[in-house]
C-alpha positions as YAML, in Angstrom:
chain: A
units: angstrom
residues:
- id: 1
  name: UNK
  ca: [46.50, -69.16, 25.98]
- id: 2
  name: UNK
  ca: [47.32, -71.56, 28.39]
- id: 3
  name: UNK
  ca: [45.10, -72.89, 31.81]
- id: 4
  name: UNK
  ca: [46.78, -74.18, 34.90]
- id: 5
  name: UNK
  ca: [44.29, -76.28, 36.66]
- id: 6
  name: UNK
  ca: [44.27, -77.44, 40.41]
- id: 7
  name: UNK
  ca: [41.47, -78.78, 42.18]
- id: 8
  name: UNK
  ca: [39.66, -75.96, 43.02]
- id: 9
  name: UNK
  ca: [40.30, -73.33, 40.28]
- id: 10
  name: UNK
  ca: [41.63, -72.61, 36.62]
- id: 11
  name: UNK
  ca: [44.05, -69.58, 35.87]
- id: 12
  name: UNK
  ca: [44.14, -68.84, 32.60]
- id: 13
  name: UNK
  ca: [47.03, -66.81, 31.00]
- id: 14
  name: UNK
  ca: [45.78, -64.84, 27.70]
- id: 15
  name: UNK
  ca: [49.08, -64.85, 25.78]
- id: 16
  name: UNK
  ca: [50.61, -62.49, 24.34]
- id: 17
  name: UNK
  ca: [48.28, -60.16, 26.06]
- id: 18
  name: UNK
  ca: [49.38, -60.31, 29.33]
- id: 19
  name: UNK
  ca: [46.04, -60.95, 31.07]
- id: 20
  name: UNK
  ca: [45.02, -63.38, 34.13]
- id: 21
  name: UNK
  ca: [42.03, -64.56, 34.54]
- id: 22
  name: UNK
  ca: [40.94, -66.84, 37.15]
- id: 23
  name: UNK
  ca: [38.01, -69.17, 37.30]
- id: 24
  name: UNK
  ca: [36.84, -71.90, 39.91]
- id: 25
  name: UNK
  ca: [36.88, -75.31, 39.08]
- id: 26
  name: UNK
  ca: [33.18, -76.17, 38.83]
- id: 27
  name: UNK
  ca: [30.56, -76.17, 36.60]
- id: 28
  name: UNK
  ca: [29.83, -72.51, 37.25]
- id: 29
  name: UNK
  ca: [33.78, -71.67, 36.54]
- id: 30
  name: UNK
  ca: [33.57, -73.58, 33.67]
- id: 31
  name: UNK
  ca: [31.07, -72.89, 31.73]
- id: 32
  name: UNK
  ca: [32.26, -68.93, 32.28]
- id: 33
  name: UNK
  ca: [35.31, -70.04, 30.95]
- id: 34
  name: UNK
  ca: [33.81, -71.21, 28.33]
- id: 35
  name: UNK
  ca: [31.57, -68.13, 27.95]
- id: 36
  name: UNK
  ca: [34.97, -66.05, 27.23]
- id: 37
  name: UNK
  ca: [37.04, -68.68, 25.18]
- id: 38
  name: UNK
  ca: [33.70, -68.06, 22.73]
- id: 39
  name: UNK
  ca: [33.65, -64.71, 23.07]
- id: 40
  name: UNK
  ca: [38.00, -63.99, 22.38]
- id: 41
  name: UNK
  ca: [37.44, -66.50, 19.13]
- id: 42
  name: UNK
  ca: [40.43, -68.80, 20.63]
- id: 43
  name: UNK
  ca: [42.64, -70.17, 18.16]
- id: 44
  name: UNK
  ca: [44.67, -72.72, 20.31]
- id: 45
  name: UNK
  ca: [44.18, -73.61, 24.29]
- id: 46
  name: UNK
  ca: [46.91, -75.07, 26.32]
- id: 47
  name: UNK
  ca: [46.21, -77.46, 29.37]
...
């Protein structure tokens, strides 16, 4: 997995699974984010 972040939102690559997700860069965005980390059981996160 790795996360791109700008100022105003976080895309998130699921690797090898060739998924984008996209979340904005606030509280709101980032606790979803966090929502779905929890929920994929994330081994390793790249910023």
């Amino acid at each position: 997995m790795e996360i791109d972040i700008s100022k105003e939102k976080l895309d998130v690559d699921l690797c090898p699974r060739d998924e984008f997700l996209q979340f904005r860069n606030d509280e709101e965005g980032i606790d979803e984010l966090m929502e779905c980390l929890l929920s994929l059981s994330v081994a390793c996160v790249v910023i």
